[in-house]
Biotite code that builds the C-alpha atoms (Angstrom):
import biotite.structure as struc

atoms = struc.array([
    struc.Atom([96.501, 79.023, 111.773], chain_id="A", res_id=1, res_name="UNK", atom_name="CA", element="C"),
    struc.Atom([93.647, 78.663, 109.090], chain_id="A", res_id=2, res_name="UNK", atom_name="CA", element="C"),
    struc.Atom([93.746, 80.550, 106.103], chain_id="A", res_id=3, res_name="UNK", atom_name="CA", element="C"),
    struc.Atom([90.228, 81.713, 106.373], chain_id="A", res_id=4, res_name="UNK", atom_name="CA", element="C"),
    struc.Atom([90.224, 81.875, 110.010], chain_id="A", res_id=5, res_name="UNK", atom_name="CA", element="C"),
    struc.Atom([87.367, 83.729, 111.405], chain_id="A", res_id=6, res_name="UNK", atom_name="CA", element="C"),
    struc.Atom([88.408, 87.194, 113.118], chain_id="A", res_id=7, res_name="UNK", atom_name="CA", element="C"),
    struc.Atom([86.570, 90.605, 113.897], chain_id="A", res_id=8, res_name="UNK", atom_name="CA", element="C"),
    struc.Atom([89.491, 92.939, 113.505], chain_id="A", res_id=9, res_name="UNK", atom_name="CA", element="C"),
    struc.Atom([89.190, 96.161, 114.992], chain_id="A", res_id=10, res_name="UNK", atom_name="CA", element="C"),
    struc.Atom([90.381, 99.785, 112.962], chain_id="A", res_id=11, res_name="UNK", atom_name="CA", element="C"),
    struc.Atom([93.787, 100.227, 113.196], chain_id="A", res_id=12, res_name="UNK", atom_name="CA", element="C"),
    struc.Atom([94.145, 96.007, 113.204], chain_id="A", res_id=13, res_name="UNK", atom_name="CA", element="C"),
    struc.Atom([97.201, 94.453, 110.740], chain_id="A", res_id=14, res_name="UNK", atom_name="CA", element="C"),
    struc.Atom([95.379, 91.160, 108.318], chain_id="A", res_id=15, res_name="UNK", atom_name="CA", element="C"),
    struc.Atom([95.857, 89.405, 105.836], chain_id="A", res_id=16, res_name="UNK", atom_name="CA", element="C"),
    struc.Atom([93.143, 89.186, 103.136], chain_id="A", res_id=17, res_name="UNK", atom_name="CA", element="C"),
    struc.Atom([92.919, 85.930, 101.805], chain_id="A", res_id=18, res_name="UNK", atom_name="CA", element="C"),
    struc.Atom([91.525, 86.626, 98.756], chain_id="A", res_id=19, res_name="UNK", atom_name="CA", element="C"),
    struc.Atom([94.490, 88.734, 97.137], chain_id="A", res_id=20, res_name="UNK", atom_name="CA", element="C"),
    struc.Atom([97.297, 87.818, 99.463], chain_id="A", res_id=21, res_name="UNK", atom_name="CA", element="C"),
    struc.Atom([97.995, 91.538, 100.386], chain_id="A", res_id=22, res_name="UNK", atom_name="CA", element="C"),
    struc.Atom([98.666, 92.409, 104.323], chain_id="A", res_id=23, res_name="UNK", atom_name="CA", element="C"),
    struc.Atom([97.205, 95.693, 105.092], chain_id="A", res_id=24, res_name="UNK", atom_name="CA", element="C"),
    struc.Atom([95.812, 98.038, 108.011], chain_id="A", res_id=25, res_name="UNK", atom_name="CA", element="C"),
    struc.Atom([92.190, 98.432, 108.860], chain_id="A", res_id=26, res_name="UNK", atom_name="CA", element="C"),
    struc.Atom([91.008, 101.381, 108.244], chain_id="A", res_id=27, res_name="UNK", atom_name="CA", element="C"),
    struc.Atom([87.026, 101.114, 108.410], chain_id="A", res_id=28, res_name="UNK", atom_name="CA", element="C"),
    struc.Atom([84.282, 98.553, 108.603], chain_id="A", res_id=29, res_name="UNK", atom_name="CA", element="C"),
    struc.Atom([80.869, 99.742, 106.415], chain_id="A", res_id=30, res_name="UNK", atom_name="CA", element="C"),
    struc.Atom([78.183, 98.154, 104.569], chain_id="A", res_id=31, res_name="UNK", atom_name="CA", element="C"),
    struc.Atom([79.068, 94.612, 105.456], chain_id="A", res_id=32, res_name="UNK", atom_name="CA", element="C"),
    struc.Atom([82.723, 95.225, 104.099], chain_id="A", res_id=33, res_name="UNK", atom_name="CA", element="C"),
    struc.Atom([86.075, 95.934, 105.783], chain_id="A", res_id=34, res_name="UNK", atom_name="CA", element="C"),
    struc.Atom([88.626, 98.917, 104.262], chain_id="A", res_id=35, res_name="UNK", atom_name="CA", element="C"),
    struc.Atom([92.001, 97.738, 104.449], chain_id="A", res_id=36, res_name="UNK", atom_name="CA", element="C"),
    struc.Atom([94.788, 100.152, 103.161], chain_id="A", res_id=37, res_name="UNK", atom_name="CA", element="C"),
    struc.Atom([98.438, 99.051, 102.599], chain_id="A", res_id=38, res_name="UNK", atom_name="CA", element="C"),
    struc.Atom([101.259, 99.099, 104.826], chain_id="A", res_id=39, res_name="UNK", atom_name="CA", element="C"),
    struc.Atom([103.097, 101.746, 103.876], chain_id="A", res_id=40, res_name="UNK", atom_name="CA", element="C"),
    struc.Atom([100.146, 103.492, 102.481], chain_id="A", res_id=41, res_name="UNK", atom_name="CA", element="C"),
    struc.Atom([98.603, 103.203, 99.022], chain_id="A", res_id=42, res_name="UNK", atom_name="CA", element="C"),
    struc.Atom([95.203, 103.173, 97.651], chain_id="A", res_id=43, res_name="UNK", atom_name="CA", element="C"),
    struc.Atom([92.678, 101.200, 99.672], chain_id="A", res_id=44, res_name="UNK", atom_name="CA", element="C"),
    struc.Atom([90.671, 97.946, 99.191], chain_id="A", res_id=45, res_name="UNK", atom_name="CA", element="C"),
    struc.Atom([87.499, 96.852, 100.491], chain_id="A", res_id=46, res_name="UNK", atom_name="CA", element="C"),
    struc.Atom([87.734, 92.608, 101.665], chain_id="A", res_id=47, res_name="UNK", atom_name="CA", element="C"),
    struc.Atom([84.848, 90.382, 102.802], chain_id="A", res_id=48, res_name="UNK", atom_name="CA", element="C"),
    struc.Atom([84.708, 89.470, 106.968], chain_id="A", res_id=49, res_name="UNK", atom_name="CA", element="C"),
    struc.Atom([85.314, 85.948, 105.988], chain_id="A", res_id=50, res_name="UNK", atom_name="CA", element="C"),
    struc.Atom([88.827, 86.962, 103.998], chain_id="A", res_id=51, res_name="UNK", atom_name="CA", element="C"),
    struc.Atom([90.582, 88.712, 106.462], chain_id="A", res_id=52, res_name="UNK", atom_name="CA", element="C"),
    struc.Atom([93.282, 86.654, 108.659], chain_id="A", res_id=53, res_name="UNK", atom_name="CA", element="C"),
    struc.Atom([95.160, 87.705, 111.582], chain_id="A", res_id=54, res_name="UNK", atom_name="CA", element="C"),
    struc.Atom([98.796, 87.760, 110.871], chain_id="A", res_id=55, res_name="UNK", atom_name="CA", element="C"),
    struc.Atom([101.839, 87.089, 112.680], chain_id="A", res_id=56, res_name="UNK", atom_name="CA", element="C"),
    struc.Atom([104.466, 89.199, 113.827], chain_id="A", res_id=57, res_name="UNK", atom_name="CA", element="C"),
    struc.Atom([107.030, 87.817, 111.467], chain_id="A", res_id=58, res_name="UNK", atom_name="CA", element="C"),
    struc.Atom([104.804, 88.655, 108.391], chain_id="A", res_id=59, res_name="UNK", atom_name="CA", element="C"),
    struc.Atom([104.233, 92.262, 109.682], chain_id="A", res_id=60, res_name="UNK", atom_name="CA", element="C"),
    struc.Atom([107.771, 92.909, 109.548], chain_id="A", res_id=61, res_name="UNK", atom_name="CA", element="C"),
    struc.Atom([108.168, 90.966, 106.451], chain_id="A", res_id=62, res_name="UNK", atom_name="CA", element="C"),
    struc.Atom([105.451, 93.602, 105.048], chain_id="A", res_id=63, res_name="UNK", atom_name="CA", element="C"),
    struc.Atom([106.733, 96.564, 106.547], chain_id="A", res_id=64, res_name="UNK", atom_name="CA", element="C"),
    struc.Atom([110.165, 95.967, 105.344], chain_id="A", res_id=65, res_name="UNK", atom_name="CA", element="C"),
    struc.Atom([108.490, 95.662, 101.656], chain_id="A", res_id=66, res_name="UNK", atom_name="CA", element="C"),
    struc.Atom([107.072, 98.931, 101.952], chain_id="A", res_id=67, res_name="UNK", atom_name="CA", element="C"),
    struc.Atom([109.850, 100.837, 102.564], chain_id="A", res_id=68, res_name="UNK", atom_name="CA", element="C"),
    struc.Atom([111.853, 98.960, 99.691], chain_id="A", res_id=69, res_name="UNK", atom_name="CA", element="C"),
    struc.Atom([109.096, 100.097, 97.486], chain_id="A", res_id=70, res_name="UNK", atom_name="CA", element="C"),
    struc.Atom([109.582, 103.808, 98.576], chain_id="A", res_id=71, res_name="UNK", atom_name="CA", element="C"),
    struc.Atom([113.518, 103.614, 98.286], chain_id="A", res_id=72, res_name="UNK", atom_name="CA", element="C"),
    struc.Atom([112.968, 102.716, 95.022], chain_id="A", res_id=73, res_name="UNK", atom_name="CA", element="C"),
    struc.Atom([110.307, 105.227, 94.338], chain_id="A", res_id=74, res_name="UNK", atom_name="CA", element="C"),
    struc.Atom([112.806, 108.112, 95.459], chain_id="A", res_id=75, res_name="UNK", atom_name="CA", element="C"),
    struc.Atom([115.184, 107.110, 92.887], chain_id="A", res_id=76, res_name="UNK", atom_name="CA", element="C"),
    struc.Atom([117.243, 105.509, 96.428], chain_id="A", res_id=77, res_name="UNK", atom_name="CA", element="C"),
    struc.Atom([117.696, 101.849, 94.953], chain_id="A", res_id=78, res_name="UNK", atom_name="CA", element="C"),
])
């Protein structure tokens, strides 16, 4: 799969944004710009059509299994 492959996720849609790396959840599409917030939640980014990547179902798990190591920690649960 190409790093900058072409996709037109839908809300709700897991990708990968290119440009930083992080794997996140769609949450809008406005202004030429899709919203992407964290797995796990967090504070949302905004990433280019031409950024976003589909991902596999490996990486999902690989991101959702981050997440909840970062909110073990952040209950003091490490």
């Amino acid at each position: 799969m190409s790093a900058k492959a072409s996709i037109q996720p839908s809300r709700g849609d897991y990708v990968r944004d290119a440009e930083t790396g992080m794997v996140g959840v769609v949450m809008d599409f406005t202004m030429g710009q899709y919203w992407v917030r964290p797995i796990g939640g967090g504070r949302e980014w905004t990433a280019r059509p031409a950024d976003l990547c589909e991902i596999t179902q490996a990486e999902l798990l690989s991101a959702r299994v981050a997440a909840a190591n970062r909110q073990r920690k952040a209950c003091g649960r490490a």
